[in-house]
C-alpha positions as CSV (number, residue, x, y, z in Angstrom):
1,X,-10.6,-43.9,65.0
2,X,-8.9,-43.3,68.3
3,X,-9.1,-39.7,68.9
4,X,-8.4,-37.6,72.4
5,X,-11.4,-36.4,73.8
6,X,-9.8,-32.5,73.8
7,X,-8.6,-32.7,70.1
8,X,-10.4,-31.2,67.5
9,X,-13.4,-32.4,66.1
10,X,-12.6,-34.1,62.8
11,X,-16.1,-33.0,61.5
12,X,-14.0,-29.5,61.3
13,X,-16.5,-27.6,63.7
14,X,-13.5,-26.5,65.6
15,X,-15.2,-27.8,69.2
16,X,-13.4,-30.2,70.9
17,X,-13.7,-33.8,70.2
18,X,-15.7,-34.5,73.7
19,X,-18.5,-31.5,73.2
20,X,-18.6,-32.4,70.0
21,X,-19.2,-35.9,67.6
22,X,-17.6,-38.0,70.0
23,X,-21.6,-39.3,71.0
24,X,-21.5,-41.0,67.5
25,X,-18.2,-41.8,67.2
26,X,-18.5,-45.5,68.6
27,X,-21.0,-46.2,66.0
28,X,-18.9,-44.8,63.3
29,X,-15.6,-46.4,64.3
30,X,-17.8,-49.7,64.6
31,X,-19.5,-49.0,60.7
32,X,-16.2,-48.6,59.4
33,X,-14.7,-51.8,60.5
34,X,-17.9,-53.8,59.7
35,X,-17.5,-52.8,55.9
36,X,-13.4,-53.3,56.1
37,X,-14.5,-57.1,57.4
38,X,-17.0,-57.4,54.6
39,X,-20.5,-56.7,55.7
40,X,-21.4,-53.7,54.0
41,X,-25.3,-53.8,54.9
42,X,-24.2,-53.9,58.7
43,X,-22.0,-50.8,57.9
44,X,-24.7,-48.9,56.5
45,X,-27.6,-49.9,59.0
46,X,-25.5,-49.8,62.1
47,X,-24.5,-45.8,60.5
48,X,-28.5,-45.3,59.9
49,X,-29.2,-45.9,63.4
50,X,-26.4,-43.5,64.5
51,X,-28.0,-41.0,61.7
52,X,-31.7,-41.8,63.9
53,X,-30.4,-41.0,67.4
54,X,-28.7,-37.9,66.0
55,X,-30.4,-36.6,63.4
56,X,-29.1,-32.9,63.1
57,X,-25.5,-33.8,63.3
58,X,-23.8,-33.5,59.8
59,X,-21.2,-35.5,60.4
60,X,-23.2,-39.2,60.6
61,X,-24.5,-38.1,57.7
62,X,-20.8,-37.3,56.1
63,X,-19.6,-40.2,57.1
64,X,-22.3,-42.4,55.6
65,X,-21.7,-40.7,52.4
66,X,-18.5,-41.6,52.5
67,X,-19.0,-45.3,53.3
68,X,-21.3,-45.7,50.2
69,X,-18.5,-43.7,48.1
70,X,-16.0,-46.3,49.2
71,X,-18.6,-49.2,48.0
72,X,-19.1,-47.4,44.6
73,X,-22.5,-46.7,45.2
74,X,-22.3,-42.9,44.2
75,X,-25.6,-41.4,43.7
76,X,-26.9,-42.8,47.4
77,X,-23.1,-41.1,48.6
78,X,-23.5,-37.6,46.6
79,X,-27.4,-37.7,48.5
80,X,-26.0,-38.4,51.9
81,X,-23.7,-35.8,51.8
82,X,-26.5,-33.2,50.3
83,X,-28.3,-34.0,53.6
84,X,-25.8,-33.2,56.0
85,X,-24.8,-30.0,53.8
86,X,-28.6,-29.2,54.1
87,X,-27.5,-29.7,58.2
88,X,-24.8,-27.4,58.1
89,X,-23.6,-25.3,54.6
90,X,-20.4,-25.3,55.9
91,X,-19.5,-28.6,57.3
92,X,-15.5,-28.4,56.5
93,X,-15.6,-32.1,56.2
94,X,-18.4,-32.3,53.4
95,X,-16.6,-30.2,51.0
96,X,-13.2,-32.0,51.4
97,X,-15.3,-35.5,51.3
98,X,-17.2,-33.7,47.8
99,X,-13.9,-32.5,46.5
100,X,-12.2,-36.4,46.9
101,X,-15.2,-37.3,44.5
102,X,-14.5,-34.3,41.9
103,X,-10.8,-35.3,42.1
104,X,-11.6,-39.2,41.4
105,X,-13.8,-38.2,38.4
106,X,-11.1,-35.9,36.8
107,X,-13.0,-32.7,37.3
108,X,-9.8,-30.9,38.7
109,X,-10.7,-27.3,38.9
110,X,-14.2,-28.5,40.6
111,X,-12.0,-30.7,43.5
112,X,-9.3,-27.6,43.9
113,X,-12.5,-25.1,44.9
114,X,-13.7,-27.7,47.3
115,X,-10.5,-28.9,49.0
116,X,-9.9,-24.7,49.3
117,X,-13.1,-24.4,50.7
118,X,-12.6,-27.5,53.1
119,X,-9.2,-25.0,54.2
120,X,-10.8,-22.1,54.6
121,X,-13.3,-24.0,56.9
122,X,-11.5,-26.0,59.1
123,X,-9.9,-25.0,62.4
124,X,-6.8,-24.1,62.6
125,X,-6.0,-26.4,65.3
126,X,-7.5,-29.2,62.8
127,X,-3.8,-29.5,61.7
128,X,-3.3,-33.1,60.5
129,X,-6.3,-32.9,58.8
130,X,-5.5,-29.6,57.0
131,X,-2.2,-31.1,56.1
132,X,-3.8,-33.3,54.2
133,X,-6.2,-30.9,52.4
134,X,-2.9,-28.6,51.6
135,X,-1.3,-31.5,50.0
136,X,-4.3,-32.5,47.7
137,X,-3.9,-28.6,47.3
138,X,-0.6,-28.8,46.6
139,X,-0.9,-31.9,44.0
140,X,-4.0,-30.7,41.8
141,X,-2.2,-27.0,41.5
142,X,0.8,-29.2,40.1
143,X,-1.3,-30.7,37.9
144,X,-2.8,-27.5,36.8
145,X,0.6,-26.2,35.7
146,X,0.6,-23.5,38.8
147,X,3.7,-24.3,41.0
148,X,3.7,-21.4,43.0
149,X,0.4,-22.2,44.1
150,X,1.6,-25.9,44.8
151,X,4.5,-24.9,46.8
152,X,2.5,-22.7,49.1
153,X,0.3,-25.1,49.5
154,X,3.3,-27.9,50.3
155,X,4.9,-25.2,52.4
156,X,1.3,-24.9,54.2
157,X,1.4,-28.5,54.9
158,X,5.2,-29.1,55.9
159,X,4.7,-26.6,58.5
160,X,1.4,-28.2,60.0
161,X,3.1,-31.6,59.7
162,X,6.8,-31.6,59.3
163,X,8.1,-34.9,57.8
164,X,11.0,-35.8,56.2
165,X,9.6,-37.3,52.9
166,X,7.3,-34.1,52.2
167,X,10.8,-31.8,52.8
168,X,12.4,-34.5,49.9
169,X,9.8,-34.0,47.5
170,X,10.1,-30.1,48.3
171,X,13.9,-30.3,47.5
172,X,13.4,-32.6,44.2
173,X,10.8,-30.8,42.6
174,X,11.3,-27.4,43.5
175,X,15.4,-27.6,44.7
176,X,18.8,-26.8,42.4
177,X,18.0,-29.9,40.1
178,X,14.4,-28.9,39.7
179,X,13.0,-28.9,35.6
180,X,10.8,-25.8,36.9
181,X,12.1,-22.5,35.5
182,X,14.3,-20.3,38.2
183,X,11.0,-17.8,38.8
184,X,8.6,-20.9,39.5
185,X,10.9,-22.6,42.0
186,X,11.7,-19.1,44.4
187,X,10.7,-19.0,47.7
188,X,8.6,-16.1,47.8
189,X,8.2,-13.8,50.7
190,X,5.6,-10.8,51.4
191,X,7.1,-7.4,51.4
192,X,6.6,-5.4,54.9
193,X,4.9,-2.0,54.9
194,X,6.1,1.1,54.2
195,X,8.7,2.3,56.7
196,X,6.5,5.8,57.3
197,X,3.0,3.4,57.6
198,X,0.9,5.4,60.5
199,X,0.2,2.9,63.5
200,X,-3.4,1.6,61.9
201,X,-2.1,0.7,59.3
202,X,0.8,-1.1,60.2
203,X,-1.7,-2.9,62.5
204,X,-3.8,-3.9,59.8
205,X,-0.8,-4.7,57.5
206,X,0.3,-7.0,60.8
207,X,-3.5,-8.7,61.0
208,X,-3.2,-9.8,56.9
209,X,0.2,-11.5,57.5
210,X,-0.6,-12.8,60.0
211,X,-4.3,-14.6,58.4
212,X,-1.9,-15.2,55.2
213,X,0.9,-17.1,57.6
214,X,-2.2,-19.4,58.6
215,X,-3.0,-20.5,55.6
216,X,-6.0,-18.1,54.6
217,X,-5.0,-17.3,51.7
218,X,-8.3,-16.2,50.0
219,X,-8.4,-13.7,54.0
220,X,-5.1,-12.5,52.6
221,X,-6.0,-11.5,49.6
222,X,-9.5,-10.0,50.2
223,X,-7.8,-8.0,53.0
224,X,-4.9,-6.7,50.6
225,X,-7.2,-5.6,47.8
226,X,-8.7,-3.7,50.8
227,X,-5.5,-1.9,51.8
228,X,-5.1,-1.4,47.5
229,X,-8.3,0.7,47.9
230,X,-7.3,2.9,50.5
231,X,-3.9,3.5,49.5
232,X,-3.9,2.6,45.2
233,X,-0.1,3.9,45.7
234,X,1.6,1.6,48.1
235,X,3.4,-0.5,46.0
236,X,4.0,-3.0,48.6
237,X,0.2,-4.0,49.3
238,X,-0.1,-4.2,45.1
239,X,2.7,-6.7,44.7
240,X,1.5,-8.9,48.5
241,X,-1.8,-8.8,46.6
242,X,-0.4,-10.4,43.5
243,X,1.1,-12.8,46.0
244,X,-1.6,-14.1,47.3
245,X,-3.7,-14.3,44.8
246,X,-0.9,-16.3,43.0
247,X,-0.3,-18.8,45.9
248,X,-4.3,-19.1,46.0
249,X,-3.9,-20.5,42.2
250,X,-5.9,-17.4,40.7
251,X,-3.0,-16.5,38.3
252,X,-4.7,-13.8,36.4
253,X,-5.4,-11.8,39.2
254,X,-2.2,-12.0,40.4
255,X,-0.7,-10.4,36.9
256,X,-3.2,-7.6,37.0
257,X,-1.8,-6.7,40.6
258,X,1.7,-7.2,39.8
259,X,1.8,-5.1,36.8
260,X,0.3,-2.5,39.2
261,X,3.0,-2.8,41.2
262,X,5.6,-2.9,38.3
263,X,3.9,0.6,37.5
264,X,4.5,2.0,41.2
């Protein structure tokens, strides 16, 4: 894995690379390409020795899980990765690691709470790697029959990682020719405060759009059901709420603040 020293760490700590894993990273690269050529054992015991010389680092631990994942040994990968949890609670890359196994044993709504979790985690300068956790997003809210969820997650990932296919698939599932029904396939936009708002608020309205337009959605919506409290009759922070909550998959929610705002 050739990664520059002042990128991101891929463990999702948000350091850079160099004050970061990048110690262990010779011994990781060199585990992985020992189990591609064959020799699994190698793999694990070169990773074992990296795990020895760095023991409170998650990430030789996340990445030894994820070697014995790949060899279908799945109880020794679900422990490995329950030690470097036990490390650090909220190593990003665990829970997108944890949510690949949900998604491969069909638990669906298990792997969705752990890819959003991975997103909520990682920094946001971690953008390849969250385009990839928005597009398993995006997929497993498709198969979940919640489109609006899976094109904010798509649209999520497009902008951290433009590409032409991605904008194709866009354009086929959710475009003119679409089978998705007119109010599944809009591009939904958050409404701007009131034109009166004092100063505060407007700042605070500014701080929300601008966590949502990252991609913390579940920052969005906690911080709109906040601004529901102290004004219950603004009907533009109701229907932003319902919003988010809808692009964040939690559909229910998102009915009980919109017919709030349908009320206003």
């Amino acid at each position: 894995m050739a990664l520059d020293a002042y990128s991101p760490c891929p463990c999702g700590s948000g350091k850079k690379f160099k004050w970061c894993c990048q110690p262990i990273y010779a011994e990781i690269d060199k585990a992985f390409e020992q189990d591609a050529e064959g020799q699994h054992e190698a793999a694990l015991h070169t990773l074992e020795a990296a795990i020895a010389e760095h023991p409170a680092n998650p990430e030789a631990w996340g990445r030894k899980a994820q070697l014995l994942y790949q060899n279908e040994r799945i109880d020794e990968a679900e422990s490995a990765l329950q030690k470097a949890f036990d490390i650090n609670p909220n190593y990003p890359f665990g829970f997108l690691l944890r949510g690949l196994f949900r998604q491969r044993e069909g638990e669906l709504a298990g792997a969705l709470l752990l890819f959003r979790k991975a997103a909520e985690l990682y920094d946001p300068e971690a953008r390849d790697v969250l385009a990839q956790v928005y597009s398993l997003i995006g997929n497993v809210e498709m198969q979940l029959h919640r489109p609006l969820a899976a094109r904010a997650a798509f649209q999520l990932c497009m902008r951290l990682r433009p590409n032409d296919e991605l904008r194709q698939q866009l354009e086929q599932v959710f475009g003119k020719d679409s089978r998705l029904p007119e109010a599944a396939r809009r591009d939904y936009t958050f409404l701007s405060p009131p034109a009166g708002a004092p100063g505060q608020e407007r700042a605070s309205w500014d701080r929300v759009l601008q966590s949502a337009a990252s991609g913390k959605l579940a920052d969005a919506a906690r911080a709109f059901e906040q601004l529901t409290r102290d004004n219950p009759q603004e009907r533009q922070a109701w229907y932003n709420l319902g919003l988010a909550r809808a692009w964040h998959g939690d559909n229910a929610a998102a009915l009980e603040a919109l017919d709030r705002y349908v009320q206003l």
